[in-house]
C-alpha positions in Angstrom: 6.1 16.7 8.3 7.9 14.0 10.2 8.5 10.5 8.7 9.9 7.3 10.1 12.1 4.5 7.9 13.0 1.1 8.7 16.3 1.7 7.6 16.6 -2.4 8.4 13.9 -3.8 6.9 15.2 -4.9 3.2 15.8 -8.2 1.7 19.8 -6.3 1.0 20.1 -4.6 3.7 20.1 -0.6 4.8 22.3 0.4 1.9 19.1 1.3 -0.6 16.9 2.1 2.0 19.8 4.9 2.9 19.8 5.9 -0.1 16.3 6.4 -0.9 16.0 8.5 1.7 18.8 11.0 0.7 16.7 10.8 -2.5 13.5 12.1 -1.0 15.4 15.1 1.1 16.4 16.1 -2.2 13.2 16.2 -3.7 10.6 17.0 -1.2 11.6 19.7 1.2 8.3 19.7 3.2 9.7 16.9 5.2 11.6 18.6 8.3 12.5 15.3 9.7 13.4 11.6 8.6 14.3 9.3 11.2 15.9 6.2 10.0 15.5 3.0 12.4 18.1 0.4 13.1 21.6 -0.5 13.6 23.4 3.2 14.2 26.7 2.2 13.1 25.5 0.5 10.0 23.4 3.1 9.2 26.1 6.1 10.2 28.5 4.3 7.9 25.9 4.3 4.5 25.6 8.0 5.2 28.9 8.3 5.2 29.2 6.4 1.6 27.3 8.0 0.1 28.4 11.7 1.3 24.8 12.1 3.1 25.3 15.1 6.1 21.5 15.8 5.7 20.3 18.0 8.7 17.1 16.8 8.1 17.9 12.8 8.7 17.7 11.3 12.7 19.4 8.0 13.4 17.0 6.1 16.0 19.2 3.2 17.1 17.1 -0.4 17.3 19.1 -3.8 18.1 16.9 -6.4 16.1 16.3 -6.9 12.7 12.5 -8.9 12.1 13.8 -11.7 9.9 11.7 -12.8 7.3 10.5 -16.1 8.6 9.3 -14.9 12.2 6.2 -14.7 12.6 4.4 -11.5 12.6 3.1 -11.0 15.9 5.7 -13.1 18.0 8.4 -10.6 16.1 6.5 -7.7 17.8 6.3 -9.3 21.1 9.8 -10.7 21.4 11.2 -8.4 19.3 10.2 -4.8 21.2 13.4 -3.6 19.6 13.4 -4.2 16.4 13.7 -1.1 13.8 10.1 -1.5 12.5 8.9 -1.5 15.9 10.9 1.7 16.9 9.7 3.5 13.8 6.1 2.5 14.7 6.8 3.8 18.0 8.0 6.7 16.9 4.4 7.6 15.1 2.6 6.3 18.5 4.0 8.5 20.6 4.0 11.6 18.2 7.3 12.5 17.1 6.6 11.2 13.3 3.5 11.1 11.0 4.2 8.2 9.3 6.3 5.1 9.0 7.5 3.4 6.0 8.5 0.1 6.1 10.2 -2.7 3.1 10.7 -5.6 5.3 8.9 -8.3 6.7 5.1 -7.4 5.9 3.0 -9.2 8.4 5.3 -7.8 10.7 4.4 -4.1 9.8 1.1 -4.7 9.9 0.9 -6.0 13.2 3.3 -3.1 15.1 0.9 -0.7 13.1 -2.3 -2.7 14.2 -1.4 -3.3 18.0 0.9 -0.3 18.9 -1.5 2.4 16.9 -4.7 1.1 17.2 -7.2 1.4 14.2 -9.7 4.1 13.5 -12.8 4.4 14.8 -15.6 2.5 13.2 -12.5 0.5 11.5 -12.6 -3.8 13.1 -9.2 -4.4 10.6 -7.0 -2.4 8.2 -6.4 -2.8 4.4 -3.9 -2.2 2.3 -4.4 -0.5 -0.6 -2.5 -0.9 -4.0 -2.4 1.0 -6.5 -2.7 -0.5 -9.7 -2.5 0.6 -13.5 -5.2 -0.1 -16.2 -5.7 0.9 -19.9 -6.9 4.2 -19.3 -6.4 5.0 -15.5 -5.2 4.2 -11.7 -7.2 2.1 -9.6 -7.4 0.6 -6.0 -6.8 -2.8 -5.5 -8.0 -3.5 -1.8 -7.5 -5.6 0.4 -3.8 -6.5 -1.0 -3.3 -9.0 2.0 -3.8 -7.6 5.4 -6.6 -9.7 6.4 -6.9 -13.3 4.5 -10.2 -13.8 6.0 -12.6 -10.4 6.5 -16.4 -9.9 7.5 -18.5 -8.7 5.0 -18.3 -5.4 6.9 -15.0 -5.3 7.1 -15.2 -5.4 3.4 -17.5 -2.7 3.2 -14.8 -0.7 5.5 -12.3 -1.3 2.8 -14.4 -0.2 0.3 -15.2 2.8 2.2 -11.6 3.7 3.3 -10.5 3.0 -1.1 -12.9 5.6 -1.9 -11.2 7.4 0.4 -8.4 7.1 -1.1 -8.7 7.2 -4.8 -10.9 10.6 -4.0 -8.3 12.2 -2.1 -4.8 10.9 -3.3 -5.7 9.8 -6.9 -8.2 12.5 -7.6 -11.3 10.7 -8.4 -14.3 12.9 -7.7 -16.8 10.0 -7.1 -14.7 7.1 -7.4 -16.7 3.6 -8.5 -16.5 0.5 -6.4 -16.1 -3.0 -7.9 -16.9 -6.3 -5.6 -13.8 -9.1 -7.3 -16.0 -12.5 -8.0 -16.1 -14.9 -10.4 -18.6 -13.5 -12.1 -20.6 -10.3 -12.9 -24.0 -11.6 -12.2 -25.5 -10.3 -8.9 -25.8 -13.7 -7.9 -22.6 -15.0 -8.6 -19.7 -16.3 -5.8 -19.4 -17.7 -3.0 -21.4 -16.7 0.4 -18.7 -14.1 1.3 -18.7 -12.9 -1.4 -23.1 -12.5 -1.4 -23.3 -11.1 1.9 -20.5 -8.9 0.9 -22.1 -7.4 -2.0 -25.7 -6.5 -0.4 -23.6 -4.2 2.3 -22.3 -2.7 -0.7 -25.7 -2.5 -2.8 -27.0 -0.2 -0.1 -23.8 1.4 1.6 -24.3 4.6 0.0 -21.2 4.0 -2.4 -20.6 4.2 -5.9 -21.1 0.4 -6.1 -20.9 -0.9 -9.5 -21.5 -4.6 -8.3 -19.1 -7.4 -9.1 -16.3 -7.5 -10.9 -14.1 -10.4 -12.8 -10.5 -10.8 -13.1 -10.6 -9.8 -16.8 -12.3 -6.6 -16.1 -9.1 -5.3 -14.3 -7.1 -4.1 -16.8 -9.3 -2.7 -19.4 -11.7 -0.1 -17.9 -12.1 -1.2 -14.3 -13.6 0.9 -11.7 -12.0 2.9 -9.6 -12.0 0.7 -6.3 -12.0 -3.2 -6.2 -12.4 -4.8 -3.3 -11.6 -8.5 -2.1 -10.2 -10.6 0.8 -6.5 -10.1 1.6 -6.0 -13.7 0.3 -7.6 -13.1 -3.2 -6.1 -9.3 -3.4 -2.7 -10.4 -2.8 -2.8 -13.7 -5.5 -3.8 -11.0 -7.6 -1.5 -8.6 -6.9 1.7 -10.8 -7.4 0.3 -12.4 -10.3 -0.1 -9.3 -11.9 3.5 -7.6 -11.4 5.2 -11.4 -12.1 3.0 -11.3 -15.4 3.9 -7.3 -16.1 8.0 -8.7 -15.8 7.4 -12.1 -17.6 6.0 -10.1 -20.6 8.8 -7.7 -20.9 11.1 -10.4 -20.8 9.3 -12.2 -23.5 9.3 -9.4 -25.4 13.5 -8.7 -25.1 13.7 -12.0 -26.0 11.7 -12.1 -29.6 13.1 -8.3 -30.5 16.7 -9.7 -30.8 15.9 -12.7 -32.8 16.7 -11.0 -35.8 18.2 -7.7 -37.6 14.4 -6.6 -38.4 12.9 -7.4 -35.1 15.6 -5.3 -33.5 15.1 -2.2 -35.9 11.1 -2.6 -35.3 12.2 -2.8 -31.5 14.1 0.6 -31.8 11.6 2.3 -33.3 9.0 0.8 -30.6 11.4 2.3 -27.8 9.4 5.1 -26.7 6.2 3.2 -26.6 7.7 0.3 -24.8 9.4 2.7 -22.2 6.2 4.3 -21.8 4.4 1.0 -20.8 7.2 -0.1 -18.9 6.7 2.7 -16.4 3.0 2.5 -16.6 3.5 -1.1 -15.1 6.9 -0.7 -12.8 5.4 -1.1 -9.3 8.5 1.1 -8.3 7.0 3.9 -9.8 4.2 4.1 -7.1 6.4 3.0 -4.1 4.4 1.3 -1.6 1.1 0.4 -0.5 -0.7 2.5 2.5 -2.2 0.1 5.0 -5.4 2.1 5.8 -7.4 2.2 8.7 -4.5 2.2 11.3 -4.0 5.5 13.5 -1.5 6.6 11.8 -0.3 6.8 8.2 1.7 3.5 7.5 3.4 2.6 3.8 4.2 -0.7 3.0 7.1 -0.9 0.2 8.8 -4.2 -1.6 11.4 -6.0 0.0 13.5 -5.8 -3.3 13.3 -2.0 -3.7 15.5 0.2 -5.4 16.7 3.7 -3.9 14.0 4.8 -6.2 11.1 2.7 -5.5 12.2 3.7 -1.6 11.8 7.5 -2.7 8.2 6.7 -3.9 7.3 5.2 -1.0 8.3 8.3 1.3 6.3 10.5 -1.0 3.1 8.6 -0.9 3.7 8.8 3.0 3.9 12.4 2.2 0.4 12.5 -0.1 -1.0 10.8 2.4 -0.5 12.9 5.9 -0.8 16.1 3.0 -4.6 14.9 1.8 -5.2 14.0 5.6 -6.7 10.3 4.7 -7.1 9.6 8.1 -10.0 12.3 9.0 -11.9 11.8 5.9 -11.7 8.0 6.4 -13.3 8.4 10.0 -15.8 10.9 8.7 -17.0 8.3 5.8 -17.0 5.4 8.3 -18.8 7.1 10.8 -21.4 8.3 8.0 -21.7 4.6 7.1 -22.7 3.2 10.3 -25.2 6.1 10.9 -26.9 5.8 8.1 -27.5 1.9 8.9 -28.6 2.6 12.0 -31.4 4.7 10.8 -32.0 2.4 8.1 -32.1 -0.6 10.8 -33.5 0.7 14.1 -32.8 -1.7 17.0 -36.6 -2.8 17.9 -37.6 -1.6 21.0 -37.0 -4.3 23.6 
């Protein structure tokens, strides 16, 4: 399989993007090629530091960086050669699979969105995070690719997470959450209604709505929102995962005992710590484009960058992309027969 980096888009630079890639050589051999996008020189001389003569690795030269404050779609237009555009490019006309991308997010989305075009039976893409609970995995989506969807477009998301968690997390009939205010049917506002009768009778395992503290404890599989709500909750939730550690660090060296109760904690508080480390999972896939496209953190570590090339790896392995259009296409059949146009 063929991948393509934004070797540019970080909030430090190329160097742990560079390295993240030499990473994922090392560990997943199935990839035969992994172009890296961006400044050649820069990118030539992080190869050299860190003694990187991988075969396997493609330098794609790209003049522009997309800076954090342009604006998404105007850095696509005026930018044509920037390095997420050329690794988007790369995907649209065939010589990579995937692209995987830690910089400007918006940005991303649009290249992915204009350049590869969505899926049929797909109006907008989501992205899809994956998110940890008391006792498994679920899919938080939409994590902010569209601030303001239909009520079909939600369905589609719901659709294209069950996809997902079925065929990446390993969910044989993954259940589907509506995020509300409350868990009466009844409850939110008229989005949020007219979104959850599509779901009552789209053929899903709809478990109807769902509240914020319902997330962490033994959620469904698949909650879906509005890229606005999805991504409050998503930031929330990581700023509250690193607030709480803190906290933590902070009251275990207060005194001699605390510190002994702390050592003897470590395991467990290692344990939880990786449970919760959003570098652990890497990126977020933005489903529904043509074309498998990972969105990772702007801060991320060599690691984290790793993580993010091997769920662009899961991802073109499990072949999303088909089963999403098979789904989608099942969806708007069965409607159809279930609403026949009256004759005129």
């Amino acid at each position: 399989m063929k991948i393509a980096l934004d070797a540019m888009g970080h909030d430090e630079g190329p160097a742990k993007l560079v390295e993240g890639a030499a990473l994922a050589l090392k560990e997943f051999p199935e990839i035969s090629r992994l172009y890296l996008t961006g400044d050649a020189k820069r990118l030539e001389s992080e190869l050299q530091r860190i003694g990187c003569n991988e075969g396997r690795i493609q330098i794609v030269h790209a003049s522009q960086v997309v800076a954090m404050d342009d604006s998404a779609t105007d850095a696509v237009r005026r930018k044509k050669d920037s390095s997420v555009s050329r690794a988007v490019d790369l995907v649209k006309n065939g010589d990579a699979e995937a692209i995987v991308s830690a910089g400007h997010t918006g940005a991303a989305v649009a290249a992915s969105t204009i350049k590869l075009r969505t899926l049929p039976g797909i109006e907008r893409p989501g992205i899809a995070a994956t998110m940890p609970s008391e006792t498994n995995l679920f899919v938080l989506i939409d994590a902010g690719a569209n601030t303001s969807p239909t009520p079909l477009q939600t369905v589609h998301n719901a659709i294209m997470g069950s996809v997902y968690s079925r065929h990446v997390l390993g969910y044989a009939n993954p259940s589907v959450g509506l995020m509300s205010i409350g868990t009466e049917d009844e409850k939110g506002n008229d989005f949020t209604r007219l979104s959850f009768d599509l779901l009552k009778n789209s053929g899903l395992n709809f478990r109807g709505n769902v509240e914020g503290h319902d997330l962490f404890g033994n959620p469904v599989e698949v909650v879906v929102a509005d890229g606005f709500t999805g991504n409050i909750v998503l930031k929330t939730s990581e700023a509250l995962a690193h607030a709480i550690f803190a906290w933590l660090k902070h009251e275990i060296f207060k005194s001699p005992v605390t510190k002994l109760g702390g050592l003897l904690a470590k395991p467990a508080f290692k344990a939880i710590h990786k449970k919760t480390n959003a570098e652990e999972y890497g990126g977020m896939p933005l489903l529904g484009v043509n074309g498998v496209c990972i969105i990772a953190h702007g801060g991320s570590s060599p690691v984290a960058v790793k993580n993010a090339i091997r769920m662009a790896a899961q991802s073109i392995r499990q072949q999303v992309n088909p089963h999403i259009i098979q789904e989608v296409q099942r969806y708007h059949e069965t409607s159809a027969s279930s609403h026949p146009t009256s004759p005129a």
